[in-house]
C-alpha positions in Angstrom: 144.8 -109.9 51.4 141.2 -110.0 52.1 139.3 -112.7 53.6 136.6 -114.5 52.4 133.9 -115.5 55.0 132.1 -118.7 54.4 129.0 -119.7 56.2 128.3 -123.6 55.8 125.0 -124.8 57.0 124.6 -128.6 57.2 123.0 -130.6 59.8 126.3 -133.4 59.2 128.8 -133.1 61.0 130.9 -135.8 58.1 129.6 -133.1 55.5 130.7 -129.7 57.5 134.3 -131.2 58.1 134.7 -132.3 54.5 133.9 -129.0 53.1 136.3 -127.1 55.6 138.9 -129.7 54.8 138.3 -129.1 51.4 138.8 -125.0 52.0 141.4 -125.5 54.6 144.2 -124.9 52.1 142.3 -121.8 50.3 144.4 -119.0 51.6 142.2 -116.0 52.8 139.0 -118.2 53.5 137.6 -118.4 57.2 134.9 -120.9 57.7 131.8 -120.8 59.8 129.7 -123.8 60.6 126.2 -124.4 62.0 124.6 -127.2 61.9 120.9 -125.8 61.2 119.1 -123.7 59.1 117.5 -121.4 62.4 121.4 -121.4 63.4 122.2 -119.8 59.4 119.0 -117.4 59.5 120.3 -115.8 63.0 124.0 -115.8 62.1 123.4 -114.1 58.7 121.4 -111.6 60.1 123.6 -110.1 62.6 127.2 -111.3 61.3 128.6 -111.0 57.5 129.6 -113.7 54.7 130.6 -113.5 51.7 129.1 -116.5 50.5 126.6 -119.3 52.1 127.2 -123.1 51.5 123.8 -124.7 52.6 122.7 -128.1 52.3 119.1 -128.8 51.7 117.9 -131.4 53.8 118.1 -130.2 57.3 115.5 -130.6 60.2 114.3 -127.1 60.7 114.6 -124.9 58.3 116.2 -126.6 54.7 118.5 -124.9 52.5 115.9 -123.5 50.1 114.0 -121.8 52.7 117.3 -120.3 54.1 117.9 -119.8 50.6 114.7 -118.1 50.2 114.9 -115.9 53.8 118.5 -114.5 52.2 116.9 -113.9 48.0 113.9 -112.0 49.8 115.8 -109.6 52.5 116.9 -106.4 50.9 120.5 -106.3 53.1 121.2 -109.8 52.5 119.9 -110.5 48.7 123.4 -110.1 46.8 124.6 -112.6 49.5 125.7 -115.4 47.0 124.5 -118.7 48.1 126.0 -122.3 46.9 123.5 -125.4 47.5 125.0 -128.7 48.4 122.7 -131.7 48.8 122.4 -135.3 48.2 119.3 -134.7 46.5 120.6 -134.8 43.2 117.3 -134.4 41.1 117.0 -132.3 38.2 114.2 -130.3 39.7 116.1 -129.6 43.2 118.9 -127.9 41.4 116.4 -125.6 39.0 114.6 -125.2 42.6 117.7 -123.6 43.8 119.0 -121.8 40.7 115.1 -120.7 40.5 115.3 -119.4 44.0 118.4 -117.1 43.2 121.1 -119.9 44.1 124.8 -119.2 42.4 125.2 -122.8 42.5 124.3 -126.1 42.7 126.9 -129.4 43.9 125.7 -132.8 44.0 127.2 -134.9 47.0 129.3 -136.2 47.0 131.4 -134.3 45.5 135.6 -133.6 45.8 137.8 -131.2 47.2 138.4 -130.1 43.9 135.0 -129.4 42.3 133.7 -127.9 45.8 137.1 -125.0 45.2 136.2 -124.5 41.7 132.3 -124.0 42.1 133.5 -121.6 45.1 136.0 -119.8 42.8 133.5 -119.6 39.8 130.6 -118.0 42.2 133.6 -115.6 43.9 135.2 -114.7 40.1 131.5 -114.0 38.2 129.4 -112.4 41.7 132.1 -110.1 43.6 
């Protein structure tokens, strides 16, 4: 079986626990977590995902500029990258999906929707 590696980048702790307790029944999905967008820029550079959860409000550097850092470099571009964010405004998702985003997921959100936008980025990218 191959494992998927997920990288979730979210300055809450609540938030990176409820995503990996949403994945922790997915069979063949390891989880990473950092808790800043500085900590996702170094840890995608030098270590490999197969996808990038990333919240958008974070004190450093924020989702779309991770997003951005990962759309622009030529190794890590067909990275697929799922936003998650309480900012739920219209123009924050076409930001993301703008910025080369797979995804976009309102919080809150269930266990269940958070699996299926996973599985639909996984089934249509890779």
């Amino acid at each position: 079986m191959t494992i998927r590696r997920i990288l979730v980048a979210d300055d809450s702790p609540a938030s990176r626990s409820l995503v990996a307790s949403a994945l922790s029944d997915v069979a063949g999905v390891e989880i990473a977590r950092v808790s800043s967008g500085v900590e996702a820029v170094k840890l995608v550079a030098t270590d490999s995902f197969d996808l990038v959860l990333t919240d958008i409000n974070m004190p450093d550097i924020n989702g779309l500029e991770l997003l951005r850092f990962i759309k622009t470099s030529e190794r890590l571009r067909a990275l697929p990258v799922l936003v998650i964010s309480t900012a739920a405004a219209e123009a924050d998702r076409a930001r993301a999906l703008s910025l080369g985003a797979e995804g976009y997921l309102a919080k809150p959100f269930t266990a269940d929707q958070l699996r299926q936008a996973i599985e639909q980025v996984f089934n249509t990218g890779q």
